[in-house]
C-alpha positions as CSV (number, residue, x, y, z in Angstrom):
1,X,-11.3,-57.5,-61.4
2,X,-8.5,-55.1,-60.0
3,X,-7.3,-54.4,-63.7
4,X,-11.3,-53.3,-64.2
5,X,-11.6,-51.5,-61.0
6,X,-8.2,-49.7,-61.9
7,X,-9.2,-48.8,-65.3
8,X,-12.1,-47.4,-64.5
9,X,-10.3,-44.6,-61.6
10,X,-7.4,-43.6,-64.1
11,X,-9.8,-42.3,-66.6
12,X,-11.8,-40.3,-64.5
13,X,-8.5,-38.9,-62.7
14,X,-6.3,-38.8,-65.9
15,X,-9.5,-37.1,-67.8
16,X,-10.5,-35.1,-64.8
17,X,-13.9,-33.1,-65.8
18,X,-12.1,-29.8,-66.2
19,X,-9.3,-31.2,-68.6
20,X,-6.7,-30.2,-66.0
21,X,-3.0,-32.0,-66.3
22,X,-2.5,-33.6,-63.0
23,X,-0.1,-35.4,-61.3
24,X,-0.9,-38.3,-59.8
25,X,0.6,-40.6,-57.2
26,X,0.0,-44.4,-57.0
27,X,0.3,-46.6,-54.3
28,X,-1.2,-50.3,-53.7
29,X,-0.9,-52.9,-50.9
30,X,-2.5,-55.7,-49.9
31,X,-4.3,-56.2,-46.5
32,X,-6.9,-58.9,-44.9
33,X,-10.5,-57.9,-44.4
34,X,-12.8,-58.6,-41.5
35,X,-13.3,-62.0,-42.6
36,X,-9.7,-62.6,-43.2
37,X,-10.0,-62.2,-47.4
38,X,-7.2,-60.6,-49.3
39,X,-8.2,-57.0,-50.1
40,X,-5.7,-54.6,-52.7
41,X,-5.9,-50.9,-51.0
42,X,-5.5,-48.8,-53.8
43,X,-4.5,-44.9,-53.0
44,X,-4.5,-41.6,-55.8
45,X,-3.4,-38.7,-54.4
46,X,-2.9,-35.7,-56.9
47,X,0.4,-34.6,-56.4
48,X,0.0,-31.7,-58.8
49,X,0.8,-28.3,-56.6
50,X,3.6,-30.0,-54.8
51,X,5.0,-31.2,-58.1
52,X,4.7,-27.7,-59.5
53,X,6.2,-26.4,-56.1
54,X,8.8,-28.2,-57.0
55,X,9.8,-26.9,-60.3
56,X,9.3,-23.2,-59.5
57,X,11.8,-23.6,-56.7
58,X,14.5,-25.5,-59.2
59,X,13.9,-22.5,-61.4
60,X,14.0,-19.6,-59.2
61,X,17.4,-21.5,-58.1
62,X,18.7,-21.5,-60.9
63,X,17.9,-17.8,-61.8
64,X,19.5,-17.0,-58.3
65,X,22.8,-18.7,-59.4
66,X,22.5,-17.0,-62.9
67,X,21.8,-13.7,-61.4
68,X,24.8,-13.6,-59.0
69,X,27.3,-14.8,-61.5
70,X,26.1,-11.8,-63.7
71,X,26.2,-8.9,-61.0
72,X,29.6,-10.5,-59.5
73,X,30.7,-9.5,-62.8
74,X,29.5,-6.4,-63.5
75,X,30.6,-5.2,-59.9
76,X,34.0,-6.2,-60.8
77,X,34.0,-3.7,-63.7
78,X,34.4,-0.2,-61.9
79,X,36.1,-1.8,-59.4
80,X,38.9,-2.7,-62.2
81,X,38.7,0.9,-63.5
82,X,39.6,2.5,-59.8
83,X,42.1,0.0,-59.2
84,X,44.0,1.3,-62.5
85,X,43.8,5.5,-62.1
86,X,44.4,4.8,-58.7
87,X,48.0,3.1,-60.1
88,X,48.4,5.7,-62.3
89,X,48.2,8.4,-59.6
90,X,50.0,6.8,-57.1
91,X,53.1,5.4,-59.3
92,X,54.1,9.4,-60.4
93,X,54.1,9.4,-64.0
94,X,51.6,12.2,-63.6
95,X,52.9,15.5,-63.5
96,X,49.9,17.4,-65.5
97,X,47.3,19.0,-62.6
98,X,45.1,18.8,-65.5
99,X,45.4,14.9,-66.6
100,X,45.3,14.0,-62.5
101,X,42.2,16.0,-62.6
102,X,40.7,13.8,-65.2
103,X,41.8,10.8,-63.7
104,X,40.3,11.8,-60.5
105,X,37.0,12.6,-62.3
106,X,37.1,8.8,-64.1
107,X,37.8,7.3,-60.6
108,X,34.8,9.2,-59.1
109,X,32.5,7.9,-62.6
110,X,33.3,4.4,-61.7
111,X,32.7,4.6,-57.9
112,X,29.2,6.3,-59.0
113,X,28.9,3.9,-61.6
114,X,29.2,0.8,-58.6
115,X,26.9,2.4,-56.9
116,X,24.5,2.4,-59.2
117,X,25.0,-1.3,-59.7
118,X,24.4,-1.7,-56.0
119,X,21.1,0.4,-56.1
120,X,20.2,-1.2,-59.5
121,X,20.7,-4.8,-57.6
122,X,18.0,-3.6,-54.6
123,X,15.8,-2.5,-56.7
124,X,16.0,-6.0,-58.6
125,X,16.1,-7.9,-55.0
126,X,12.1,-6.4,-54.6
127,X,10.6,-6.6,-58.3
128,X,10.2,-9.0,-61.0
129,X,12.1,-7.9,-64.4
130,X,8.3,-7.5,-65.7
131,X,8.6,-4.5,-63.3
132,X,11.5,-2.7,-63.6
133,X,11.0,0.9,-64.7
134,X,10.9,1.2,-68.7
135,X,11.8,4.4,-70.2
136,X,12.8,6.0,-73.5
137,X,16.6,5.8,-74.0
138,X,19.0,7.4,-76.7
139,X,21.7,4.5,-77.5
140,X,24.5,6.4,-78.5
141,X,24.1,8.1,-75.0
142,X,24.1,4.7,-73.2
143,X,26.9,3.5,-75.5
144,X,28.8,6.6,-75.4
145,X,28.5,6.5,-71.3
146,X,29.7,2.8,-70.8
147,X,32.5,3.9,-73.2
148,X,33.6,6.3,-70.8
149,X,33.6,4.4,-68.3
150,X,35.6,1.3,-69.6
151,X,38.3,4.1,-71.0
152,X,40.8,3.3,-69.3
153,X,40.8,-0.6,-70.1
154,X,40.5,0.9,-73.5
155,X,43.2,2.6,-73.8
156,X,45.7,0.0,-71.8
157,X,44.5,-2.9,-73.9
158,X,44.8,-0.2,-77.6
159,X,41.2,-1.0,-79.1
160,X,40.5,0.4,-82.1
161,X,36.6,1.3,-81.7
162,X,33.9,1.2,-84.8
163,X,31.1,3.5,-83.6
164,X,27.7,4.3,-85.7
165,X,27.6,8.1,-85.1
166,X,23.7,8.2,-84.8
167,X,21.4,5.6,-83.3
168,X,17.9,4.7,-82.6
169,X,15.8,5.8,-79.4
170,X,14.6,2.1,-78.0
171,X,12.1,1.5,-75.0
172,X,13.3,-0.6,-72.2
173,X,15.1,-0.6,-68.7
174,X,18.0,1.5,-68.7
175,X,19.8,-0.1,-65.8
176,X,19.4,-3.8,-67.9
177,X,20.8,-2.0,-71.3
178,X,24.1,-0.1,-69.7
179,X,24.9,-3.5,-68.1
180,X,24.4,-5.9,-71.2
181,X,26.4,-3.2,-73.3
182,X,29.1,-3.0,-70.3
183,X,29.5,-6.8,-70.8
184,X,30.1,-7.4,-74.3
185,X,32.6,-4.8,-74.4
186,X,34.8,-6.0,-71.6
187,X,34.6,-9.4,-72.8
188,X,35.8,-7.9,-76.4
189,X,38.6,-6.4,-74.8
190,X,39.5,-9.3,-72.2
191,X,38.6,-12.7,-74.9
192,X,41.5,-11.6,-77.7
193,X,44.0,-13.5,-79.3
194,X,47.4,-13.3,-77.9
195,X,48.7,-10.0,-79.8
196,X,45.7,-9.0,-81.4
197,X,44.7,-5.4,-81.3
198,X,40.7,-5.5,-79.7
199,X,38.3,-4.3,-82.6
200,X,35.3,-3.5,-81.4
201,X,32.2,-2.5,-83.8
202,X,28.7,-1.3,-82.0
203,X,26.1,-0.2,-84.4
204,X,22.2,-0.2,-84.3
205,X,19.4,-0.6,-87.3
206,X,15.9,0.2,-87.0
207,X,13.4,-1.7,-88.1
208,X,9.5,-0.2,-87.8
209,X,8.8,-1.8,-84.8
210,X,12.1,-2.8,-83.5
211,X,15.6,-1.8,-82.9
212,X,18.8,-4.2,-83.3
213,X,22.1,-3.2,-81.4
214,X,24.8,-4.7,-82.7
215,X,28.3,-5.1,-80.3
216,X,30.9,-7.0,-82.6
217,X,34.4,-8.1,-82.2
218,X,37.3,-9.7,-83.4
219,X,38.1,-12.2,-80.3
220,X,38.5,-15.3,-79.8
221,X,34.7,-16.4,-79.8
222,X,32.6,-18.6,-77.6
223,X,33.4,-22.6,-77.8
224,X,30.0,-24.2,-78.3
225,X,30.3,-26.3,-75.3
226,X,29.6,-23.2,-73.7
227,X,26.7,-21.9,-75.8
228,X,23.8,-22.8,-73.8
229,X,25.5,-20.8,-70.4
230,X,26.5,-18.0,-71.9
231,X,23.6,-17.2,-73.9
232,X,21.6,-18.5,-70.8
């Protein structure tokens, strides 16, 4: 009779009229009734919004986690840049006004730069990516900018740069572009084989309805243990 009685509440709850997916919760105990017969209390509660509660939270967790280890990294970046002019200037192995001048002027791109970043991570602290501001962008300006900007790592670690003279316009978030771009060229430089000379190779194609940006180099490559974080 219970096994009846059961049967008969699951398929009206697990085939609810609508044809929603629900979660359900099941609980069953045994009490007397007013004449002192066994009764099973059988409770369904629909557990569904909690249970999706749930998995936004473990999500937007997650993305939190992912999204600090990403800007913690790209903050580090001009800060690595200032630190080195800054050495350079202060150690007195420049004597040419003019080449302090341009070190001066790379310090002052990278603490703009930063700033930027920290802007760029306000902005992102209020909106969802789906509204961050999309905008018509050369590439070889973006690439020719973060370029600048990493120069001086560039020219410590002696890369040899491969770079397509002319590239596509794309459409997308500029802010998003510079810092993905910024990324795979400082792990080019900082991922090479013990006395290995960086080579790093950024080209685009164009496609008629897409654009592909290519950033290659000759490192030492991501283990696949570490696939699914990276590319996370």
């Amino acid at each position: 009779c219970v096994e009846d009685g059961l049967r008969h509440v699951f398929e009206a709850v697990l085939e609810p009229p609508d044809r929603r997916a629900m979660n359900v919760q099941f609980s069953s105990r045994l009490v007397r009734s007013r004449k002192d017969e066994p009764v099973i209390r059988t409770a369904l509660t629909d557990v569904s919004l909690l249970k999706e509660s749930q998995r936004l939270l473990e999500a937007v967790i997650a993305e939190q986690e992912s999204f600090v280890y990403s800007i913690s990294h790209d903050l580090r970046a001009p800060l690595v840049t200032i630190s080195q002019f800054s050495a350079i200037l202060t150690d007195g192995s420049v004597s040419n006004p003019e080449e302090a001048q341009d070190i001066l002027h790379r310090i002052q791109r990278a603490a703009g730069r930063m700033d930027v970043l920290l802007q760029t991570l306000l902005e992102y602290s209020r909106v969802s990516r789906a509204e961050l501001p999309m905008e018509e962008i050369a590439l070889s300006d973006v690439v020719d900018g973060v370029l600048q900007e990493y120069q001086g790592l560039i020219q410590k670690q002696r890369a040899r740069l491969e770079i397509q003279e002319r590239m596509p316009s794309v459409y997308g978030a500029r802010s998003l572009l510079i810092q993905i771009i910024g990324n795979l060229v400082t792990n080019a430089l900082k991922y090479t084989a013990p006395g290995k000379v960086p080579v790093i190779k950024i080209s685009a194609t164009e496609t008629e309805r897409t654009a592909i940006l290519s950033v290659a180099d000759e490192g030492i490559g991501v283990a696949p243990i570490h696939h699914e974080r990276i590319f996370r």
